[in-house]
DOMARBA-931258 format. One record per residue (C-alpha): x, y, z; residue in three letters; residue number from 0. Coordinates in nm, 4 decimals. Last residue first. Example, Ala and Ser with C-alpha at 12.3 -4.5 7.8 and 13.67 -1.06 7.14 Angstrom:
BEGIN
<site x="1.3670" y="-0.1060" z="0.7140" res="ser" n="1"/>
<site x="1.2300" y="-0.4500" z="0.7800" res="ala" n="0"/>
//
This chain:
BEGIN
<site x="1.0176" y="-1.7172" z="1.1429" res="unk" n="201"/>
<site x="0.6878" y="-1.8169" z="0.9832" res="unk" n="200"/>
<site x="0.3035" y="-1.8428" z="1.0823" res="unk" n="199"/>
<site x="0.0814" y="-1.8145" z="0.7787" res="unk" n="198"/>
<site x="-0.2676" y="-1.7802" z="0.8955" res="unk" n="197"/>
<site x="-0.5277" y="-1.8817" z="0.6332" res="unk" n="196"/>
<site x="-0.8943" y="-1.7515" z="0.6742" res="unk" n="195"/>
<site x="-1.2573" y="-1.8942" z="0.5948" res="unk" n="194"/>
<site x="-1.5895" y="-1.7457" z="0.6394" res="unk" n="193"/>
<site x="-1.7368" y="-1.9874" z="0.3732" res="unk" n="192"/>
<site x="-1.8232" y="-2.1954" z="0.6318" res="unk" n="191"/>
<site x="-2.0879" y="-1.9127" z="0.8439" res="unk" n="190"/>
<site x="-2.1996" y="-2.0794" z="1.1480" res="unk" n="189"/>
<site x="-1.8881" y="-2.3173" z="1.1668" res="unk" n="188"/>
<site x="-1.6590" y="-2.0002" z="1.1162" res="unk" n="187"/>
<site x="-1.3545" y="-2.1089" z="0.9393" res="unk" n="186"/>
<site x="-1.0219" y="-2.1021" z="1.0265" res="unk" n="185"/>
<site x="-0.6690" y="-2.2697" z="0.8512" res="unk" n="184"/>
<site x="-0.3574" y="-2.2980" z="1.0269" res="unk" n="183"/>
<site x="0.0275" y="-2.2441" z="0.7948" res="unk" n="182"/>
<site x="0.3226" y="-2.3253" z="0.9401" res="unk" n="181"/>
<site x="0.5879" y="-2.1904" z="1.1694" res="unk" n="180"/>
<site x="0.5301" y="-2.2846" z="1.5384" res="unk" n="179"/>
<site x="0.4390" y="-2.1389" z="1.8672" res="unk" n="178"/>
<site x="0.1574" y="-1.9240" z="1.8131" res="unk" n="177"/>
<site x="0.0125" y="-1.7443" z="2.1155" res="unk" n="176"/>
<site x="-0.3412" y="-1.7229" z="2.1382" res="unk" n="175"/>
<site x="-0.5643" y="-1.4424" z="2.1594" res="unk" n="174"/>
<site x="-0.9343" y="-1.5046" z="2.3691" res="unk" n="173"/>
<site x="-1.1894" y="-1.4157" z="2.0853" res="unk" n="172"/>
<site x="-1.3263" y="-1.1037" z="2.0496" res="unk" n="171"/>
<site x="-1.6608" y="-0.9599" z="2.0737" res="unk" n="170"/>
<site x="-1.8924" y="-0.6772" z="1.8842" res="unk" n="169"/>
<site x="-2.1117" y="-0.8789" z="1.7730" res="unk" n="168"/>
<site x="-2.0936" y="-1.2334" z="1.9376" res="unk" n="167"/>
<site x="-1.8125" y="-1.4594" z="1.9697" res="unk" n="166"/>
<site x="-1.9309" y="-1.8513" z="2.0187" res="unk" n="165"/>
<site x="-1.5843" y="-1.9060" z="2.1814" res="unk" n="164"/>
<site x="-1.7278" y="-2.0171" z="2.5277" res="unk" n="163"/>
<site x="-2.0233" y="-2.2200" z="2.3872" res="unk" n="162"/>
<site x="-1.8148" y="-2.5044" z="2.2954" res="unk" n="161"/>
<site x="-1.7588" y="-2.6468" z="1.9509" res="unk" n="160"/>
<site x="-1.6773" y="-3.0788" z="1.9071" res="unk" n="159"/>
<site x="-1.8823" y="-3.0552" z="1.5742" res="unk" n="158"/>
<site x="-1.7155" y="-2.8094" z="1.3961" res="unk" n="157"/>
<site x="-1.3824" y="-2.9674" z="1.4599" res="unk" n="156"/>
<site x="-1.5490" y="-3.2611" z="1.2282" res="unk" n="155"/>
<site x="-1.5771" y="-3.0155" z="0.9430" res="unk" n="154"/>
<site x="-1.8977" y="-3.1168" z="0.8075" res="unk" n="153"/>
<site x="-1.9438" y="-3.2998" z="0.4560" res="unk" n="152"/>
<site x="-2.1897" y="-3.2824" z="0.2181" res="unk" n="151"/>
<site x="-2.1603" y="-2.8832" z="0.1595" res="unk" n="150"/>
<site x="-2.3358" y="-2.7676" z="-0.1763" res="unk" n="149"/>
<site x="-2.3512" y="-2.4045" z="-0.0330" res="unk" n="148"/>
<site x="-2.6591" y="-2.3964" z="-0.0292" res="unk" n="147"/>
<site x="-2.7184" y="-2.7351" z="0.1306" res="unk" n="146"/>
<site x="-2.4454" y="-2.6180" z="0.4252" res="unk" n="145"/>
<site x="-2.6198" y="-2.3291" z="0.5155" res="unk" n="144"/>
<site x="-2.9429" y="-2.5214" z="0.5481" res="unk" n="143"/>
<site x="-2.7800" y="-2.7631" z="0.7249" res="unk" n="142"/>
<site x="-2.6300" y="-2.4689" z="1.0040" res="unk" n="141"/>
<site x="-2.3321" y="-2.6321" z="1.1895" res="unk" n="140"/>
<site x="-2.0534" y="-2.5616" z="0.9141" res="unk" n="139"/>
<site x="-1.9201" y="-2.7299" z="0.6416" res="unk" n="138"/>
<site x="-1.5671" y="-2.8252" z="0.5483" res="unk" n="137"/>
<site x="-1.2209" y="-2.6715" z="0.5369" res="unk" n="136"/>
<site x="-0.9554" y="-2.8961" z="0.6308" res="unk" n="135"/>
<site x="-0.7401" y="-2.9284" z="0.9441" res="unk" n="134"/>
<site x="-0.9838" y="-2.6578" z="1.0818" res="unk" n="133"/>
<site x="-0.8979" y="-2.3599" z="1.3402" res="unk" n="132"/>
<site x="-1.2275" y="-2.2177" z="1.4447" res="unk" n="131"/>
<site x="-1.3241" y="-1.8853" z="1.4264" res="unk" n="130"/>
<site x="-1.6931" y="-1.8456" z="1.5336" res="unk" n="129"/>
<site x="-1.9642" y="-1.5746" z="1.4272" res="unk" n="128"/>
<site x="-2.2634" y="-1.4146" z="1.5990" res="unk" n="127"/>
<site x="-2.4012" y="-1.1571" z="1.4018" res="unk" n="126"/>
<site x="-2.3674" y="-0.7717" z="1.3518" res="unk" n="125"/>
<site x="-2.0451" y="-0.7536" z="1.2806" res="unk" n="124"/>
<site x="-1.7155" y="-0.6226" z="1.3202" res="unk" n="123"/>
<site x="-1.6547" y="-0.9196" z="1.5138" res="unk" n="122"/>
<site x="-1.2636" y="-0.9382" z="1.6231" res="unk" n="121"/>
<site x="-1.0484" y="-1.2978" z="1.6010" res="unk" n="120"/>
<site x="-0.7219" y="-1.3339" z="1.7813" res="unk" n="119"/>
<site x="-0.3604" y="-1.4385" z="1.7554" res="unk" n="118"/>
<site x="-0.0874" y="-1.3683" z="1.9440" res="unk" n="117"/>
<site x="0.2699" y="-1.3575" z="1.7821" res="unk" n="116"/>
<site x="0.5398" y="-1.6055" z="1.9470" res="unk" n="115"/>
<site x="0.6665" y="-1.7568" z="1.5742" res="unk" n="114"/>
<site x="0.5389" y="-1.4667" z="1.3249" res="unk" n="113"/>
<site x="0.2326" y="-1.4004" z="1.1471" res="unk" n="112"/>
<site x="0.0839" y="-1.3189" z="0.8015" res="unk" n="111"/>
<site x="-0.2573" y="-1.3442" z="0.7165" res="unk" n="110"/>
<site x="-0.4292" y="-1.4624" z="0.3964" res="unk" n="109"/>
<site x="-0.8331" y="-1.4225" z="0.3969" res="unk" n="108"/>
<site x="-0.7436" y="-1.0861" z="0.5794" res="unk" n="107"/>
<site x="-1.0127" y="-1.0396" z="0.6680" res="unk" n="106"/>
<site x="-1.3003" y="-1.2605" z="0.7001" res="unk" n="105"/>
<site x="-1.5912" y="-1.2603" z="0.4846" res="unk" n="104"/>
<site x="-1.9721" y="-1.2310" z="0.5707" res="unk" n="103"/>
<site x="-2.0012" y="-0.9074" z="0.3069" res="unk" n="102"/>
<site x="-1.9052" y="-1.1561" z="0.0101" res="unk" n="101"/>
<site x="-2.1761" y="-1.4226" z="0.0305" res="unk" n="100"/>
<site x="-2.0681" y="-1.7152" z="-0.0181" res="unk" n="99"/>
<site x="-2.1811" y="-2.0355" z="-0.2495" res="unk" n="98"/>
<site x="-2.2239" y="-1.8321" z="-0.5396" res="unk" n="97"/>
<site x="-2.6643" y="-1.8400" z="-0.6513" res="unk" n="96"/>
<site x="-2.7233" y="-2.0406" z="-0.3400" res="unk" n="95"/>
<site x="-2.5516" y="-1.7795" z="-0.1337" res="unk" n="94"/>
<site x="-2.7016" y="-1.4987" z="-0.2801" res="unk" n="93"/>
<site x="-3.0428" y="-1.5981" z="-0.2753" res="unk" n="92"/>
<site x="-3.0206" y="-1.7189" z="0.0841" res="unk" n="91"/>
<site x="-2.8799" y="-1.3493" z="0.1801" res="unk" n="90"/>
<site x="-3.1444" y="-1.2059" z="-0.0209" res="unk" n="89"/>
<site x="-3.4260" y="-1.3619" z="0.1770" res="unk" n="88"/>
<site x="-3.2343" y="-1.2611" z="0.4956" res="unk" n="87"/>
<site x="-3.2391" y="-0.8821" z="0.3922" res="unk" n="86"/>
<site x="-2.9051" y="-0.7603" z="0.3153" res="unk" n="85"/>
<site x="-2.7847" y="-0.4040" z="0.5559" res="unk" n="84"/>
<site x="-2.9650" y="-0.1662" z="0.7933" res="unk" n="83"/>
<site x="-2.8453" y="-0.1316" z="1.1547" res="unk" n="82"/>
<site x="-2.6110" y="-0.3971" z="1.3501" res="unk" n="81"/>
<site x="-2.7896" y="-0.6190" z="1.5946" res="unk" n="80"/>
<site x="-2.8760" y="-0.9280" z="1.4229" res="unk" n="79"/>
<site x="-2.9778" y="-1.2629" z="1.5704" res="unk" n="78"/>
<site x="-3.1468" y="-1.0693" z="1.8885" res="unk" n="77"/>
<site x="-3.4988" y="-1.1947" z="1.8036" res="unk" n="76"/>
<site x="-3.5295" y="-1.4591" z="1.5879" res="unk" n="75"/>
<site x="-3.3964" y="-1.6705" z="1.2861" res="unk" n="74"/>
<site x="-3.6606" y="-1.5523" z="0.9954" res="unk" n="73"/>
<site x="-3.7772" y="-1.2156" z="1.1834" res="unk" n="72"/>
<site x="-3.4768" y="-1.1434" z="1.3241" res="unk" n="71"/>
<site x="-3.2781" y="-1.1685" z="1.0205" res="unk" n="70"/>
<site x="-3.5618" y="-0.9823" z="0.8598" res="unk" n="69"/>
<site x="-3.5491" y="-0.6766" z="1.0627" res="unk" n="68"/>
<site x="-3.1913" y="-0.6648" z="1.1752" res="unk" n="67"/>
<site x="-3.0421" y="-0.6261" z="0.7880" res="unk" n="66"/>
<site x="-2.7595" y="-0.8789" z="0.7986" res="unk" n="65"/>
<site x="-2.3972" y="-0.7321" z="0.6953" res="unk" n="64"/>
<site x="-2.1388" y="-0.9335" z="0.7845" res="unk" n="63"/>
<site x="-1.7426" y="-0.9040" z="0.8879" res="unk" n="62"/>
<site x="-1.4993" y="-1.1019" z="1.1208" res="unk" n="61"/>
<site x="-1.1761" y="-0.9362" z="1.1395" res="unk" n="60"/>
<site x="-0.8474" y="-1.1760" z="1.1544" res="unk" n="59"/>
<site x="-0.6440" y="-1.0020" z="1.4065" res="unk" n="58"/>
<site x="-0.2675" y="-1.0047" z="1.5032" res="unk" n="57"/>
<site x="-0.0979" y="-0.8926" z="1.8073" res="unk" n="56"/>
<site x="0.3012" y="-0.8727" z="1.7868" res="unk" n="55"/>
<site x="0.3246" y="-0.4304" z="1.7555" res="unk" n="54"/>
<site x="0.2366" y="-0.3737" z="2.1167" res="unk" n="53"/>
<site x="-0.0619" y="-0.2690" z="2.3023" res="unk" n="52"/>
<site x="-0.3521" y="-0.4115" z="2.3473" res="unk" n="51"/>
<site x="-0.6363" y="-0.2555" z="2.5001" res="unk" n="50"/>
<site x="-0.7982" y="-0.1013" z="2.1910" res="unk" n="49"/>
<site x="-0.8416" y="-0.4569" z="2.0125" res="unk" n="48"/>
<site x="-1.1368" y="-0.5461" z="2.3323" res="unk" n="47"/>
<site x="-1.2868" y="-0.2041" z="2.3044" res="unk" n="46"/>
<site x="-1.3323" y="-0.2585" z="2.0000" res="unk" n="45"/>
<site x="-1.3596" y="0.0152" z="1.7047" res="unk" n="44"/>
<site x="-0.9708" y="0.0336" z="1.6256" res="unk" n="43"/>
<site x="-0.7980" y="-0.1793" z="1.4068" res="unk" n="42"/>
<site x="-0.4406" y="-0.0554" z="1.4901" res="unk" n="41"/>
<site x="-0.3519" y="-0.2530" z="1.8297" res="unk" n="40"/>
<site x="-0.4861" y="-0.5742" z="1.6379" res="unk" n="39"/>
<site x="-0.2708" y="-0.5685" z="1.3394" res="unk" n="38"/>
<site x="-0.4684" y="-0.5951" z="1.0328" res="unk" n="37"/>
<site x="-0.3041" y="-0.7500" z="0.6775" res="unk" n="36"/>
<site x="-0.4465" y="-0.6765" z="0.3829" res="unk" n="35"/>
<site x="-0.6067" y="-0.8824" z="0.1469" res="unk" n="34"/>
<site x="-0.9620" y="-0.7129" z="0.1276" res="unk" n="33"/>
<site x="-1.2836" y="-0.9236" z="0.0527" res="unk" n="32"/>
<site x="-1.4451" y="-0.9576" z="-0.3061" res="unk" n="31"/>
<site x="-1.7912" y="-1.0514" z="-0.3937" res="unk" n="30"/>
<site x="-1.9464" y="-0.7296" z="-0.2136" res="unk" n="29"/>
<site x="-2.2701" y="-0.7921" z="-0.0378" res="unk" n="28"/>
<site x="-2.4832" y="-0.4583" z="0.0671" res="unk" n="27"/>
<site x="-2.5211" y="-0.2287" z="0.3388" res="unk" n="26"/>
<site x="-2.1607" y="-0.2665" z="0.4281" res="unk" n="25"/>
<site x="-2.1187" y="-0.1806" z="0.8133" res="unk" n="24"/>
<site x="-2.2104" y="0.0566" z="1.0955" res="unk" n="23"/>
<site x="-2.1581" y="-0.0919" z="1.4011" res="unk" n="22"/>
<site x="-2.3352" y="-0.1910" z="1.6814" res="unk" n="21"/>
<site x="-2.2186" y="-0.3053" z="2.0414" res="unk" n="20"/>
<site x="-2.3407" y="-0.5803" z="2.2304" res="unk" n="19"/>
<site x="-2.7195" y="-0.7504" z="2.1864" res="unk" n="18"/>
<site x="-2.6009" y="-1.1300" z="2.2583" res="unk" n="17"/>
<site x="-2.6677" y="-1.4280" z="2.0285" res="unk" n="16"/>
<site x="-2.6606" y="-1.7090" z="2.1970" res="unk" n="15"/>
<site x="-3.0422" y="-1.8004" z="2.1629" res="unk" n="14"/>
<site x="-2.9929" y="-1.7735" z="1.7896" res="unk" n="13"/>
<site x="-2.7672" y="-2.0777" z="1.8006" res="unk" n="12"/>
<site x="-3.0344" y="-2.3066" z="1.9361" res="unk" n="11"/>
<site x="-3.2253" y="-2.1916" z="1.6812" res="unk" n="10"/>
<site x="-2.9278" y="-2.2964" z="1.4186" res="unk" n="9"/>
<site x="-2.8575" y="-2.6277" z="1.5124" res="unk" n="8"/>
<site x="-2.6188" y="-2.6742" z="1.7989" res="unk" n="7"/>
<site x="-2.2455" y="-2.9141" z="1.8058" res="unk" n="6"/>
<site x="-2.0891" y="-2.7822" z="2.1081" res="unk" n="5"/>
<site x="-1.7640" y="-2.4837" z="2.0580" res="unk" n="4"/>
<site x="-1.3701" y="-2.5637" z="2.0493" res="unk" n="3"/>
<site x="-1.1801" y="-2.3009" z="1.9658" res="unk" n="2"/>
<site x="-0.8611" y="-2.4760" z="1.7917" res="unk" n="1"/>
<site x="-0.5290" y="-2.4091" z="1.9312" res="unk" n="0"/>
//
């Protein structure tokens, strides 16, 4: 069920990122992320969520808010595409000062699912993200990342990634049906502390 994406480092990474659609988001971090639970056909703002239809599609939203200038300054051209938001100096600030930063979240961080509802992933954001199912969660792809964080040890699923579900602002990932109760962690390998449990029951 995982997405499966190629070990990179981070300039590789850069080069995948794709100009798509931009969205107004958080200018600055928040420390908190919401708890509520999104169904897919009601999220609106994607073109890929607008086309389904039914009441058994689930998202996990992918959030961030990197300022375009100094992202793509630091990590180059086309890294950000959303308007305004934290510089990248502030970003590394914040994330060596609490280990996250609150505006890359994903949401919910707890979903709630049933046996034969699809699953999927929307970027609300202005970066490239992944959401990878993990047996544990772990660091990502990015060392530098990682160090902040205080990361020593890499998911391994992060490290068998394939440029397919590398989902880029404004993207989805391809939904999957769940077949069995129990409870899946994700995390994006770019971002690690971008993590979300998916409780699958009955």
């Amino acid at each position: 069920m995982s997405i499966r994406l190629c070990s990179c480092a981070l300039v590789v990474l850069v080069a995948l990122a794709t100009s798509c659609s931009r969205e107004a988001q958080p200018t600055s971090p928040s420390l908190g992320s919401s708890a509520e639970t999104t169904d897919a056909s009601a999220s609106g703002g994607s073109a890929a969520v607008a086309a389904i239809v039914g009441g058994v599609e689930r998202a996990v939203m992918l959030f961030d808010a990197c300022d375009p200038e100094t992202f793509n300054a630091a990590l180059g051209s086309g890294t950000c595409v959303r308007n305004g938001g934290v510089r990248f100096e502030n970003f590394l600030e914040l994330l060596g000062l609490h280990h996250s930063v609150g505006a890359w979240h994903m949401t919910p961080p707890q979903a709630h699912m049933g046996v034969g509802d699809v699953l999927l992933a929307v970027n609300h954001g202005g970066e490239t993200h992944t959401f990878t199912e993990v047996e544990e969660f772990g660091g990502g792809i990015v060392p530098m990342l990682n160090e902040r964080m205080g990361l020593t040890t890499v998911a391994p699923e992060c490290n068998q990634l394939s440029p397919a579900a590398f989902i880029p602002a404004g993207g989805a990932s391809e939904g999957e049906t769940e077949d069995e109760a129990g409870v899946e962690k994700y995390q994006c390998c770019i971002h690690p502390w971008m993590r979300a449990e998916v409780h699958i029951g009955h």
